[in-house]
N, CA, C and O atoms as a Tinker XYZ file with bonds, in Angstrom:
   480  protein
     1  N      6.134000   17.260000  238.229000    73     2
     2  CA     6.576000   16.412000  237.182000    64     1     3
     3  C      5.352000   15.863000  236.443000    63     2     4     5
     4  O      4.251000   15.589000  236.920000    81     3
     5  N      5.808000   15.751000  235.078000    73     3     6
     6  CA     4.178000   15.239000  234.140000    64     5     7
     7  C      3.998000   13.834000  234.028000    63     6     8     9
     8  O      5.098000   13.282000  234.010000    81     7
     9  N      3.006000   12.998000  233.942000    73     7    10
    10  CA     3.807000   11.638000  233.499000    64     9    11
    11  C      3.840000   11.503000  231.897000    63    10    12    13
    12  O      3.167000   12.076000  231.039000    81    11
    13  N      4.742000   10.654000  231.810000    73    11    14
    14  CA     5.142000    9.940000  230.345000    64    13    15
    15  C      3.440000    9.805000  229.631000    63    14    16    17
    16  O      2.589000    9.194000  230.278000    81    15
    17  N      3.073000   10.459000  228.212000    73    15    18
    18  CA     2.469000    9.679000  227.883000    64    17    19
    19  C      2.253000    7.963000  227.458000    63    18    20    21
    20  O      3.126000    7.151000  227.154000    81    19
    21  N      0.851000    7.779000  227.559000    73    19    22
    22  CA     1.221000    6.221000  227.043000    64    21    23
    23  C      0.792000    6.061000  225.607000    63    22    24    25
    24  O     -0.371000    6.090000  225.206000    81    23
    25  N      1.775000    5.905000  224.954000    73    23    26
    26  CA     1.779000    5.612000  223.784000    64    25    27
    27  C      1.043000    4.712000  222.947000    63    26    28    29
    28  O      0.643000    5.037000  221.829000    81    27
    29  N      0.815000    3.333000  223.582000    73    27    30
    30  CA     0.305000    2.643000  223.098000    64    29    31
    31  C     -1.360000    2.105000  223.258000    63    30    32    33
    32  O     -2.062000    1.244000  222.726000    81    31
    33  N     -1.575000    3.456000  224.622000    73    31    34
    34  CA    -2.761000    3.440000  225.010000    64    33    35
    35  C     -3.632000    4.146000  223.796000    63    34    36    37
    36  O     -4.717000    3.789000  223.336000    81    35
    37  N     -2.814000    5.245000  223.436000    73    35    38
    38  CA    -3.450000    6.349000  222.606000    64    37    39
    39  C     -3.365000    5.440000  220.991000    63    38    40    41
    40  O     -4.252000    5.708000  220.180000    81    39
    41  N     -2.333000    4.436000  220.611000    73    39    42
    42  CA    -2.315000    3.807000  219.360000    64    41    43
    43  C     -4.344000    3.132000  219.761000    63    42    44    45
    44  O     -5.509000    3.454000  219.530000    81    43
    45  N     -3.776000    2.389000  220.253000    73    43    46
    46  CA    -5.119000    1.417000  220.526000    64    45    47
    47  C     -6.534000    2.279000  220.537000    63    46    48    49
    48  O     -7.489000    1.709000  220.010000    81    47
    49  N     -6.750000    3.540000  221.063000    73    47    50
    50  CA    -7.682000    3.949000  220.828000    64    49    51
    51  C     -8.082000    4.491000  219.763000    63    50    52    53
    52  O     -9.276000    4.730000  219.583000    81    51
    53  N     -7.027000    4.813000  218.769000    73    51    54
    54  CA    -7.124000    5.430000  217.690000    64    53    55
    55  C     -7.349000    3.704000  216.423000    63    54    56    57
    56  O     -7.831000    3.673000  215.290000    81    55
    57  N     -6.760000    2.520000  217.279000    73    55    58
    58  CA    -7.192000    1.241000  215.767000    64    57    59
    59  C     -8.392000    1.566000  216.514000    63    58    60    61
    60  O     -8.969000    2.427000  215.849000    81    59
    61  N     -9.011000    1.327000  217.489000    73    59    62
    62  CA   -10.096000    0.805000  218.039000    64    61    63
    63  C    -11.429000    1.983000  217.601000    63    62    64    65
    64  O    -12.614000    1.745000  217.834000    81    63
    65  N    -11.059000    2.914000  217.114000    73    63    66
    66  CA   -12.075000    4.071000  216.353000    64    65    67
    67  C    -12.271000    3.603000  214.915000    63    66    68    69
    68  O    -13.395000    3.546000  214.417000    81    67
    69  N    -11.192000    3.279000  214.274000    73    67    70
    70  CA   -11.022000    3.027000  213.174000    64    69    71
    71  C    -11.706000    1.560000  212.666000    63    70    72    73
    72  O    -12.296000    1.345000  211.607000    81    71
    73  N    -11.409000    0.565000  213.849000    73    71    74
    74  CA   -12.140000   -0.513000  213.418000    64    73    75
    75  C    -14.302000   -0.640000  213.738000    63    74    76    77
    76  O    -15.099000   -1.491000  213.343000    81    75
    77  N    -14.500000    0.548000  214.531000    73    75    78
    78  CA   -15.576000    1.060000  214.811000    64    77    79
    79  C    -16.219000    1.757000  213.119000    63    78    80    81
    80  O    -17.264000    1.640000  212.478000    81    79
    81  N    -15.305000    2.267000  212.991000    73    79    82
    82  CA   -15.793000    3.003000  212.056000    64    81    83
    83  C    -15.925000    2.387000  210.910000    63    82    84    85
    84  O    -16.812000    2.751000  210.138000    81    83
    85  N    -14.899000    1.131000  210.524000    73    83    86
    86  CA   -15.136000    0.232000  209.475000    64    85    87
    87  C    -16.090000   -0.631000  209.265000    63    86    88    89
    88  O    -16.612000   -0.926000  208.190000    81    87
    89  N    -16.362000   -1.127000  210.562000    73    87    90
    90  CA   -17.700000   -1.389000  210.985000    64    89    91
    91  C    -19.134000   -0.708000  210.363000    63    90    92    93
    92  O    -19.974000   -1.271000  209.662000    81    91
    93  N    -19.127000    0.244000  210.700000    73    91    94
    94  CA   -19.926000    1.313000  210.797000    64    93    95
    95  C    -20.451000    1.025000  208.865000    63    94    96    97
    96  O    -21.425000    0.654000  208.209000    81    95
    97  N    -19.228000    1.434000  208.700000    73    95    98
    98  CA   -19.545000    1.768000  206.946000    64    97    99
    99  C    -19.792000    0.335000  206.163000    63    98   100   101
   100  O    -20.504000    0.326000  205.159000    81    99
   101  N    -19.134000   -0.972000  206.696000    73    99   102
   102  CA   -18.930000   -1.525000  206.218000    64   101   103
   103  C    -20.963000   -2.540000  206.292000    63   102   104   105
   104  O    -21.485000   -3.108000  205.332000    81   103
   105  N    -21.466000   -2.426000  207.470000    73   103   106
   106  CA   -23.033000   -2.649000  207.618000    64   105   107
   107  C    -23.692000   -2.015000  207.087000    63   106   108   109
   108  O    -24.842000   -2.437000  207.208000    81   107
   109  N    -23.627000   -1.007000  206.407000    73   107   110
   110  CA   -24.414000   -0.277000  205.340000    64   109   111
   111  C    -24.692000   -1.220000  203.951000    63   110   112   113
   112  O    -24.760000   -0.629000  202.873000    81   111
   113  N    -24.818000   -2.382000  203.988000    73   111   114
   114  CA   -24.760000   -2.740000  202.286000    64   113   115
   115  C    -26.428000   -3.121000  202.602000    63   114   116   117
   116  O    -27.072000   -3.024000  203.647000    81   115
   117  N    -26.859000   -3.639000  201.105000    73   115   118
   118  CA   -27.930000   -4.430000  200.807000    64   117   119
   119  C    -28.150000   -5.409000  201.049000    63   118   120   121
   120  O    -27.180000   -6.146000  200.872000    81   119
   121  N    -29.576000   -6.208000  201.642000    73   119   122
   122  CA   -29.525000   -7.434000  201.398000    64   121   123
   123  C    -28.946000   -8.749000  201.404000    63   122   124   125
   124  O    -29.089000   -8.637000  202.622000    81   123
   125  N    -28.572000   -9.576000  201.290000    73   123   126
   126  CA   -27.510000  -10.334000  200.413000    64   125   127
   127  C    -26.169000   -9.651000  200.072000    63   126   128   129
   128  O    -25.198000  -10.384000  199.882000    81   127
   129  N    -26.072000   -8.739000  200.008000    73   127   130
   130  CA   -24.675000   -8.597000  199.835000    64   129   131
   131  C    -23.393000   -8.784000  200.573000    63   130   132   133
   132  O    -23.665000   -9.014000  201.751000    81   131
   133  N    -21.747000   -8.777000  200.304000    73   131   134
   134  CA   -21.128000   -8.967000  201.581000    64   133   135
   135  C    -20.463000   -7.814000  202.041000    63   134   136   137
   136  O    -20.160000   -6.997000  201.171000    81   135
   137  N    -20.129000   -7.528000  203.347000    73   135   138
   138  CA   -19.569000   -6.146000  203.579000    64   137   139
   139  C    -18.450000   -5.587000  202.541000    63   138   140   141
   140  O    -18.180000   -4.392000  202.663000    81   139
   141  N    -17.929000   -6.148000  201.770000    73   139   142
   142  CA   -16.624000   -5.431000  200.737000    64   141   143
   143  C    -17.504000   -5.233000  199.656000    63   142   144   145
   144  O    -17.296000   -4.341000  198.834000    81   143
   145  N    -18.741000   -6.205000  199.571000    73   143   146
   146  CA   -19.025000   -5.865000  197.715000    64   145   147
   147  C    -18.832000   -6.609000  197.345000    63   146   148   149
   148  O    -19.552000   -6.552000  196.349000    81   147
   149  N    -18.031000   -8.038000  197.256000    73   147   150
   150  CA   -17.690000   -9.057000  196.321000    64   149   151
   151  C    -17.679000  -10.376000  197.023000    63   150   152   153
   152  O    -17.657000  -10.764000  198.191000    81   151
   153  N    -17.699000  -10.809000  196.044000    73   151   154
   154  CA   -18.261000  -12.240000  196.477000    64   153   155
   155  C    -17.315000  -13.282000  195.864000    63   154   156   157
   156  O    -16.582000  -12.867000  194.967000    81   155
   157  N    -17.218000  -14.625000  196.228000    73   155   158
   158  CA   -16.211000  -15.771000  196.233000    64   157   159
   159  C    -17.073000  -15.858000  195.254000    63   158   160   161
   160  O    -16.558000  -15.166000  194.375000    81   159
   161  N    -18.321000  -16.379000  194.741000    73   159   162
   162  CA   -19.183000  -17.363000  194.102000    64   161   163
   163  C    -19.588000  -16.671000  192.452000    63   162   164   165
   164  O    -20.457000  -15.917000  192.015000    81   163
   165  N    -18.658000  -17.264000  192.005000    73   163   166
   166  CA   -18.576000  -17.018000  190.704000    64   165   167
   167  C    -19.688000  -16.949000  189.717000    63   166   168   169
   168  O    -19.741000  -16.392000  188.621000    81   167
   169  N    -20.728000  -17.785000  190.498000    73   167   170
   170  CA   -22.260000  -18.085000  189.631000    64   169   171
   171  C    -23.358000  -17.394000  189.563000    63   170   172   173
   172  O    -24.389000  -17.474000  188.896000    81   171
   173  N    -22.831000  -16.481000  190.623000    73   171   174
   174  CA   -24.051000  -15.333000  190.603000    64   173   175
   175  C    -24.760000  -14.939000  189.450000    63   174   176   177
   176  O    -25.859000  -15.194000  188.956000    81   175
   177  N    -23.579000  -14.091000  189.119000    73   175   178
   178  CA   -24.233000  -13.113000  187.878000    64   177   179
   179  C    -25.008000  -14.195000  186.433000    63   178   180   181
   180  O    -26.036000  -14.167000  185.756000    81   179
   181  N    -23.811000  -15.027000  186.545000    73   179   182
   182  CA   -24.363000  -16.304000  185.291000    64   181   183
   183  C    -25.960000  -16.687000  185.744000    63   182   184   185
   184  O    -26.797000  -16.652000  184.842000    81   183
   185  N    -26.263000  -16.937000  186.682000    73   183   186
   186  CA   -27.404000  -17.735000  187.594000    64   185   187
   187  C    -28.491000  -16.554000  187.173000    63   186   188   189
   188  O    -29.411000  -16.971000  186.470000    81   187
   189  N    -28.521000  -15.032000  187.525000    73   187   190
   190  CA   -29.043000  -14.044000  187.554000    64   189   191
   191  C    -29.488000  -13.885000  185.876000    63   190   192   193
   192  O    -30.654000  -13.617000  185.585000    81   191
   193  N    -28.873000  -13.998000  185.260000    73   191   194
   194  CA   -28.525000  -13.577000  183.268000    64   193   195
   195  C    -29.986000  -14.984000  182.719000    63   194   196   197
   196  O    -30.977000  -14.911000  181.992000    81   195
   197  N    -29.294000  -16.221000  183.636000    73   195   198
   198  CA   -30.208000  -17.046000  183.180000    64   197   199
   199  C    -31.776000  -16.831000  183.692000    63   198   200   201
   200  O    -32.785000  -17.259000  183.132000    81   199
   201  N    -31.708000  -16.161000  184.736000    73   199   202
   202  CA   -33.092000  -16.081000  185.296000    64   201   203
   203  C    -33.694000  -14.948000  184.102000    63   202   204   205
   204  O    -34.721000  -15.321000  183.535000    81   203
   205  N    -33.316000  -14.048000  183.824000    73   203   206
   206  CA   -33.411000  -12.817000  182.774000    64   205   207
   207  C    -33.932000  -13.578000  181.670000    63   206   208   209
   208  O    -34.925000  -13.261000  181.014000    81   207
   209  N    -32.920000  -15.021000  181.422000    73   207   210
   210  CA   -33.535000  -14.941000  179.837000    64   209   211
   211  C    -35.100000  -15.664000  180.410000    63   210   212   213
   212  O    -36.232000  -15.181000  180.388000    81   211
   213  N    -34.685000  -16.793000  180.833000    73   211   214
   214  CA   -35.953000  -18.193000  181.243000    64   213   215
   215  C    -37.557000  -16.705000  181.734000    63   214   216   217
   216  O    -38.694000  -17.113000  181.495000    81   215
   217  N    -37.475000  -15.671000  182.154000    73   215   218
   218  CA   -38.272000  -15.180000  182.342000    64   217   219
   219  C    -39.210000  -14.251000  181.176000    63   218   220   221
   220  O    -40.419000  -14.100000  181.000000    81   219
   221  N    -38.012000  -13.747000  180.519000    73   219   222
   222  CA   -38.179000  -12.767000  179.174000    64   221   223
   223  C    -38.136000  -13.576000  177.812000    63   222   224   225
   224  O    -37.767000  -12.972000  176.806000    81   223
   225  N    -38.591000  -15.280000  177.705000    73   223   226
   226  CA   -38.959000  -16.153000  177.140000    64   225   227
   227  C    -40.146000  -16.255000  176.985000    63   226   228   229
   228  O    -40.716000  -16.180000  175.896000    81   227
   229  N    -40.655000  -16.437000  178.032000    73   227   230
   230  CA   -42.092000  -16.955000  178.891000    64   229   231
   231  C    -42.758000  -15.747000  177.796000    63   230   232   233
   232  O    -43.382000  -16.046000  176.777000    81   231
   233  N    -42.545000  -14.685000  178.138000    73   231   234
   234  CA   -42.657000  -13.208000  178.037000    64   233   235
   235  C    -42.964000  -13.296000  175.727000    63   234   236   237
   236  O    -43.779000  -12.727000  175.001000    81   235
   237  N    -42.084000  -14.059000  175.499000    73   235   238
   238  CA   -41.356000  -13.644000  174.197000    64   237   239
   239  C    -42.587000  -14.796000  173.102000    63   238   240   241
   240  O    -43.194000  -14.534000  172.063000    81   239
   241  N    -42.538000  -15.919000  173.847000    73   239   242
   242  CA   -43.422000  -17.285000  173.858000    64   241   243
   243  C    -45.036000  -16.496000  173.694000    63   242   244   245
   244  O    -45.633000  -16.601000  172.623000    81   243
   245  N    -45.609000  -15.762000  174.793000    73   243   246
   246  CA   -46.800000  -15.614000  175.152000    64   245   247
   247  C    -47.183000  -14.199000  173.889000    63   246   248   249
   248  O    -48.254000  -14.133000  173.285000    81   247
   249  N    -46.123000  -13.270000  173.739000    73   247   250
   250  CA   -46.175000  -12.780000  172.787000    64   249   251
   251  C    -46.778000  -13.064000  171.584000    63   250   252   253
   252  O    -47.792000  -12.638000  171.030000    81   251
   253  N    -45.496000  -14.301000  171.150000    73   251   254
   254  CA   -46.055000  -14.502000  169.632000    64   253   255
   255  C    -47.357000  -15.495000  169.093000    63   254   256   257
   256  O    -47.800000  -15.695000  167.962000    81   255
   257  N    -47.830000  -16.119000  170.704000    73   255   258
   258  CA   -49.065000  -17.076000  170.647000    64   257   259
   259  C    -50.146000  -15.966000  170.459000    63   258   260   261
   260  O    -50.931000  -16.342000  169.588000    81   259
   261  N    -50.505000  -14.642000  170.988000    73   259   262
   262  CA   -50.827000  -13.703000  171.100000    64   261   263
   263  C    -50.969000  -13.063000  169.314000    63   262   264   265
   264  O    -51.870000  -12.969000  168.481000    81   263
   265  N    -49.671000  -12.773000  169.384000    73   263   266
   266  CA   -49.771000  -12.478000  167.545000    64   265   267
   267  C    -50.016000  -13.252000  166.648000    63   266   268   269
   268  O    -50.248000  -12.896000  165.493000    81   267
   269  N    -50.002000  -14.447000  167.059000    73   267   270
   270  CA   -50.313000  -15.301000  165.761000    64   269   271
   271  C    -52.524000  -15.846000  165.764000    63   270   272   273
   272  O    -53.288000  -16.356000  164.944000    81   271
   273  N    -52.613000  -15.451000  166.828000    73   271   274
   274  CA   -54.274000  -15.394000  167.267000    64   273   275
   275  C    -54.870000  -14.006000  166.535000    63   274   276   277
   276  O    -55.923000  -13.977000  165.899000    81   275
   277  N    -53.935000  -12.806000  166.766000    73   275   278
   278  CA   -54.274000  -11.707000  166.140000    64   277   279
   279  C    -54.557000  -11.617000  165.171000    63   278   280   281
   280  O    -55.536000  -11.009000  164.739000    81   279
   281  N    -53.290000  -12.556000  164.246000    73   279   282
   282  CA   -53.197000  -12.638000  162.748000    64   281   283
   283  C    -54.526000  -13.156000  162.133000    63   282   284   285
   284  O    -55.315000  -12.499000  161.454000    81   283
   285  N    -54.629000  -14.525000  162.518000    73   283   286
   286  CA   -55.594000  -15.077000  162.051000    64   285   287
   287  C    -56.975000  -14.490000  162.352000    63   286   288   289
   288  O    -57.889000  -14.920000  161.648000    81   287
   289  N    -57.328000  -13.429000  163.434000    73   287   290
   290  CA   -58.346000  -12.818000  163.386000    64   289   291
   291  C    -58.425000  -11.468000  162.149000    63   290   292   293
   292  O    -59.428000  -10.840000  161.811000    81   291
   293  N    -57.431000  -11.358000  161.801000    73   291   294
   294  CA   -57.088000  -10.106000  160.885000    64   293   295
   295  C    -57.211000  -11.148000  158.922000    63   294   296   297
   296  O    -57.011000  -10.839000  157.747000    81   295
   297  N    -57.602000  -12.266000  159.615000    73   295   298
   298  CA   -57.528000  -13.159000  158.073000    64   297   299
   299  C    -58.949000  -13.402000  158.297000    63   298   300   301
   300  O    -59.530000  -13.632000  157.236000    81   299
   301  N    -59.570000  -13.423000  159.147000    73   299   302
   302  CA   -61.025000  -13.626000  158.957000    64   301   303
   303  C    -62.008000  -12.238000  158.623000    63   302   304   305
   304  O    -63.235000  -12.334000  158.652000    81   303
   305  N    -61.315000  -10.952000  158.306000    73   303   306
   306  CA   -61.689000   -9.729000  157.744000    64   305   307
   307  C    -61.914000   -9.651000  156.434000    63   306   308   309
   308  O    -61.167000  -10.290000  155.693000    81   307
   309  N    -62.989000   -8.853000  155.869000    73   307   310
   310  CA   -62.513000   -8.329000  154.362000    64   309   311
   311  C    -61.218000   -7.975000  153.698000    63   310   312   313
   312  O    -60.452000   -7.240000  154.321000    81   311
   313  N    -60.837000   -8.466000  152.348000    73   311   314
   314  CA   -59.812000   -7.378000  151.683000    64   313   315
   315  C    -59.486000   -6.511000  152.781000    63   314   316   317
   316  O    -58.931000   -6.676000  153.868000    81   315
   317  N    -59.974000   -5.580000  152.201000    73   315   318
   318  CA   -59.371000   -4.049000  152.759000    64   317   319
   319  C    -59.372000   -3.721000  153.710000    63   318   320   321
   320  O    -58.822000   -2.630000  153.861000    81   319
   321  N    -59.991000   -4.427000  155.041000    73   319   322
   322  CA   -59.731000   -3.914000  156.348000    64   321   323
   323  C    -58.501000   -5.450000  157.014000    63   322   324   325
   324  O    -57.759000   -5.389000  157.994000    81   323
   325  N    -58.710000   -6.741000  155.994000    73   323   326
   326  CA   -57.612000   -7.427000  156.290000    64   325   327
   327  C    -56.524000   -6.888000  156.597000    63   326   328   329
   328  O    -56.108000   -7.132000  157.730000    81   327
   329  N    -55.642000   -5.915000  155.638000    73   327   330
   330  CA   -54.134000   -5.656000  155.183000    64   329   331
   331  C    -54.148000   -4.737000  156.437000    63   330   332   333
   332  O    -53.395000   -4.920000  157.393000    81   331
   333  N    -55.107000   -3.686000  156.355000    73   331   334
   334  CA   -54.911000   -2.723000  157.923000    64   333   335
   335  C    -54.648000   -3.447000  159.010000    63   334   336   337
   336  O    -53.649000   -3.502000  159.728000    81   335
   337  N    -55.543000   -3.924000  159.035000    73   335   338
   338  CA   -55.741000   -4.852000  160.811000    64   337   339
   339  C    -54.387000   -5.735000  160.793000    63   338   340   341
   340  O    -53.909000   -5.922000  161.912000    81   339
   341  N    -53.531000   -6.441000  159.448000    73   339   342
   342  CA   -51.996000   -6.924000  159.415000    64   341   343
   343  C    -51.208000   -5.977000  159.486000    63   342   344   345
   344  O    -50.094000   -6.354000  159.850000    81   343
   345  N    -51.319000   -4.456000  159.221000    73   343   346
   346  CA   -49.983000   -3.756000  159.620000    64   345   347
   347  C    -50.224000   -2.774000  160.746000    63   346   348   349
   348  O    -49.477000   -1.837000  161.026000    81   347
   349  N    -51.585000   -3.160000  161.486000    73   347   350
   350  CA   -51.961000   -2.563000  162.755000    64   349   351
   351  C    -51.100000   -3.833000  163.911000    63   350   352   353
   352  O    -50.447000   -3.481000  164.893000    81   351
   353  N    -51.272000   -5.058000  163.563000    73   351   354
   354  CA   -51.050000   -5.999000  164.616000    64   353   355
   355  C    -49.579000   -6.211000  164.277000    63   354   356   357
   356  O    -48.948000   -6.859000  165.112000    81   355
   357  N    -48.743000   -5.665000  162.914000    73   355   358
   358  CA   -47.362000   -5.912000  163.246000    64   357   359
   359  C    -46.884000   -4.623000  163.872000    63   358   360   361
   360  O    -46.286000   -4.942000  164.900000    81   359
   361  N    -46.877000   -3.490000  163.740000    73   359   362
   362  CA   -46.561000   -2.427000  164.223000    64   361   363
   363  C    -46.790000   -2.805000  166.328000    63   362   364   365
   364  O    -46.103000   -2.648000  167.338000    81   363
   365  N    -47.779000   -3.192000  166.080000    73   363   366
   366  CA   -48.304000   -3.716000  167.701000    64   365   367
   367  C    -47.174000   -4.728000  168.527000    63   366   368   369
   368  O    -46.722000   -4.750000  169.672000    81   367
   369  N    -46.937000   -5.748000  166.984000    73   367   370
   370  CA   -46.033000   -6.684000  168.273000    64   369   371
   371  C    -44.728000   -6.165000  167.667000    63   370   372   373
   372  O    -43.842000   -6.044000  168.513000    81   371
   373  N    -44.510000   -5.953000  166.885000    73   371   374
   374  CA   -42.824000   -5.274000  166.730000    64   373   375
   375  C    -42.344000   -4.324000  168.115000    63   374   376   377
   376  O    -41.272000   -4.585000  168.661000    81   375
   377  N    -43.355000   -3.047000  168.703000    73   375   378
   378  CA   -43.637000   -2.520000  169.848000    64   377   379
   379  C    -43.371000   -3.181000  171.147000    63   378   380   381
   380  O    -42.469000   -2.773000  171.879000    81   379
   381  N    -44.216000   -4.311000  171.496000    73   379   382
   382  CA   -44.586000   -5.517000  172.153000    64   381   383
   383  C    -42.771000   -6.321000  172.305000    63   382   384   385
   384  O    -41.947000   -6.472000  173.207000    81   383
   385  N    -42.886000   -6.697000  170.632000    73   383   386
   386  CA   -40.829000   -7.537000  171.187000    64   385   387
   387  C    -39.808000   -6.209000  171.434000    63   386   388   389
   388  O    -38.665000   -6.538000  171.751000    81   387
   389  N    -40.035000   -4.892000  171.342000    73   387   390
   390  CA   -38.842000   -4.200000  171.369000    64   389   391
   391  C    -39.086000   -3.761000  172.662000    63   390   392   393
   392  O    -38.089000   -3.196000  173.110000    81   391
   393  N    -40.566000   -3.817000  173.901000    73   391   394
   394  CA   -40.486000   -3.659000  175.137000    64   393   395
   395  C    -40.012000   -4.761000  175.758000    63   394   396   397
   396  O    -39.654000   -4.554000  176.917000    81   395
   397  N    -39.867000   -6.118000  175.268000    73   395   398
   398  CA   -39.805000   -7.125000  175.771000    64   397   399
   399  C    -37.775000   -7.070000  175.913000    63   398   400   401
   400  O    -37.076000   -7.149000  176.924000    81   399
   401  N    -37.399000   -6.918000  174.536000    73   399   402
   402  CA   -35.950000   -7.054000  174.400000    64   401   403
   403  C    -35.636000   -5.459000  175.440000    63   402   404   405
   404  O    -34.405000   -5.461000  175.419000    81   403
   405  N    -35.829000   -4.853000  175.841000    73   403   406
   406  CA   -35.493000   -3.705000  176.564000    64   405   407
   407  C    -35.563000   -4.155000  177.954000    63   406   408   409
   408  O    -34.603000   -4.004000  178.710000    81   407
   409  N    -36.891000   -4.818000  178.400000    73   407   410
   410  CA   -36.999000   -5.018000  179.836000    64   409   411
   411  C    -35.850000   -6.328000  179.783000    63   410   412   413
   412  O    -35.251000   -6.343000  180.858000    81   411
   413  N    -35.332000   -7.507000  178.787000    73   411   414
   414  CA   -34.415000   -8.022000  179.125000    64   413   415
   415  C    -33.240000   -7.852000  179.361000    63   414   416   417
   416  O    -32.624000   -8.613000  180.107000    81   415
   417  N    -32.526000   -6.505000  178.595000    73   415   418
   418  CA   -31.376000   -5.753000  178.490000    64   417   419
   419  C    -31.270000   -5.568000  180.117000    63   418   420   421
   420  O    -30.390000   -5.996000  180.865000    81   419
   421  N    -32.616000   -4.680000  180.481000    73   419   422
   422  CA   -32.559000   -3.692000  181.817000    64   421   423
   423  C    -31.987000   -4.691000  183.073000    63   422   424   425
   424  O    -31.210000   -4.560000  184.019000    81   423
   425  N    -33.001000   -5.965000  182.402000    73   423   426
   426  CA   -32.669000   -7.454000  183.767000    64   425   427
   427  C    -31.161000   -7.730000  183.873000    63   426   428   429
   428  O    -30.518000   -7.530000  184.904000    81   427
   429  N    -30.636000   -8.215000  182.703000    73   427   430
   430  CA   -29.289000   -8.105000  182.125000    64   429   431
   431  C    -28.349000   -7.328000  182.884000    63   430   432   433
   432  O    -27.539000   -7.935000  183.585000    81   431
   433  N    -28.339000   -6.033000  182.845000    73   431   434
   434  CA   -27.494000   -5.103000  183.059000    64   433   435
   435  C    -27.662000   -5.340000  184.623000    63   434   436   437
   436  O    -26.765000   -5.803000  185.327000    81   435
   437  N    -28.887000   -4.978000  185.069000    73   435   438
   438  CA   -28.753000   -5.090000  186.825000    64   437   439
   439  C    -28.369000   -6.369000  187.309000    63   438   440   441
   440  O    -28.059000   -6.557000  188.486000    81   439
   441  N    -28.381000   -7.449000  186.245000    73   439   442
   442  CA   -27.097000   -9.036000  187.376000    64   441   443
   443  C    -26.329000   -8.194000  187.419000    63   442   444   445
   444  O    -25.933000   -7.887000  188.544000    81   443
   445  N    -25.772000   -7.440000  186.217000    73   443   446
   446  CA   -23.763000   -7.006000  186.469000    64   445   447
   447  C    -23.795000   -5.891000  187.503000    63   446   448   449
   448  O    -22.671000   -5.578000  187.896000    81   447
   449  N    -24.925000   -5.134000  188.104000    73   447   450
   450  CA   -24.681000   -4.027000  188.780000    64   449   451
   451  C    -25.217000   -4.381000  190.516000    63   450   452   453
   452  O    -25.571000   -3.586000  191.386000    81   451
   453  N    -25.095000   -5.930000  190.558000    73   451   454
   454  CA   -25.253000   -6.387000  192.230000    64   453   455
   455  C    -23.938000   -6.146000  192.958000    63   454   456   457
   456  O    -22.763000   -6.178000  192.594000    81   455
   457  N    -24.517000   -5.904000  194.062000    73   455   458
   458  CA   -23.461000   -5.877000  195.089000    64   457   459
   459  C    -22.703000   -4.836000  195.043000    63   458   460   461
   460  O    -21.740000   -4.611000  195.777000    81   459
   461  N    -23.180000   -4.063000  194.041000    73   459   462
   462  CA   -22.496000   -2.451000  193.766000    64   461   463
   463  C    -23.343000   -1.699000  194.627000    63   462   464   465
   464  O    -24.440000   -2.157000  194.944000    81   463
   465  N    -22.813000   -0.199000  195.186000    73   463   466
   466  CA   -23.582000    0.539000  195.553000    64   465   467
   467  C    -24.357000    1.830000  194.477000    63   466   468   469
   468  O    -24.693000    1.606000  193.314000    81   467
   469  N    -24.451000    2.586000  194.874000    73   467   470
   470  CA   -25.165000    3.765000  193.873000    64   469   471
   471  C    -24.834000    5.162000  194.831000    63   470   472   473
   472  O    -25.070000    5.288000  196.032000    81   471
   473  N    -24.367000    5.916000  194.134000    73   471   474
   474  CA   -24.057000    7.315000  194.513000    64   473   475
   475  C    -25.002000    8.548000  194.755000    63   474   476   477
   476  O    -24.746000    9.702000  195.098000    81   475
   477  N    -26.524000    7.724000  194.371000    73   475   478
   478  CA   -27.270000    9.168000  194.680000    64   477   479
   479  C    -28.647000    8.272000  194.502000    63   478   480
   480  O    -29.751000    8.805000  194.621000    81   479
């Protein structure tokens, strides 16, 4: 005679793989992050956006103290090498704010892409 399987022995080992395994996948995150990905705290990303700008200010500030030192060295030139040396130093910081507004975008975009994973 065979015995009865046990049914509920074999349920239990099969949650008890499953909660192993959720486990498993679920300790894979980053850092700071929480095992699902999301978070209660609404202020993150806002908190993160502000750090982006207050940093890419500093950045924006030091710039134009920078260009406006340039300028006036480009006013202590002759005529004709004045006007060069003014559309050498705007071409320069136009360059200068459009790396600046890019690296803020890039800051920008990665608050909204925390706590996400990446596929490759």
């Amino acid at each position: 005679m065979h015995p009865a399987r046990n049914t509920p022995s074999i349920l239990f080992g099969v949650l008890a793989a499953l909660v192993v395994a959720l486990g498993a996948f679920a300790g894979c995150t980053m850092v700071g992050d929480t095992p699902t990905g999301l978070s209660l705290e609404r202020a993150n990303p806002s908190q993160c956006i502000k750090a982006c700008v207050a940093s890419q200010d500093d950045l924006v500030k030091a710039e134009a103290t920078y260009h406006q030192a340039q300028i006036r060295a480009c006013g202590a030139l002759s005529e004709p090498a004045r006007g060069a040396c003014k559309r050498a130093e705007a071409a320069r910081h136009a360059a200068a704010m459009a790396e600046i507004a890019a690296g803020r975008r890039e800051c920008m975009n990665n608050c909204h892409r925390q706590g996400t994973g990446s596929a490759g």
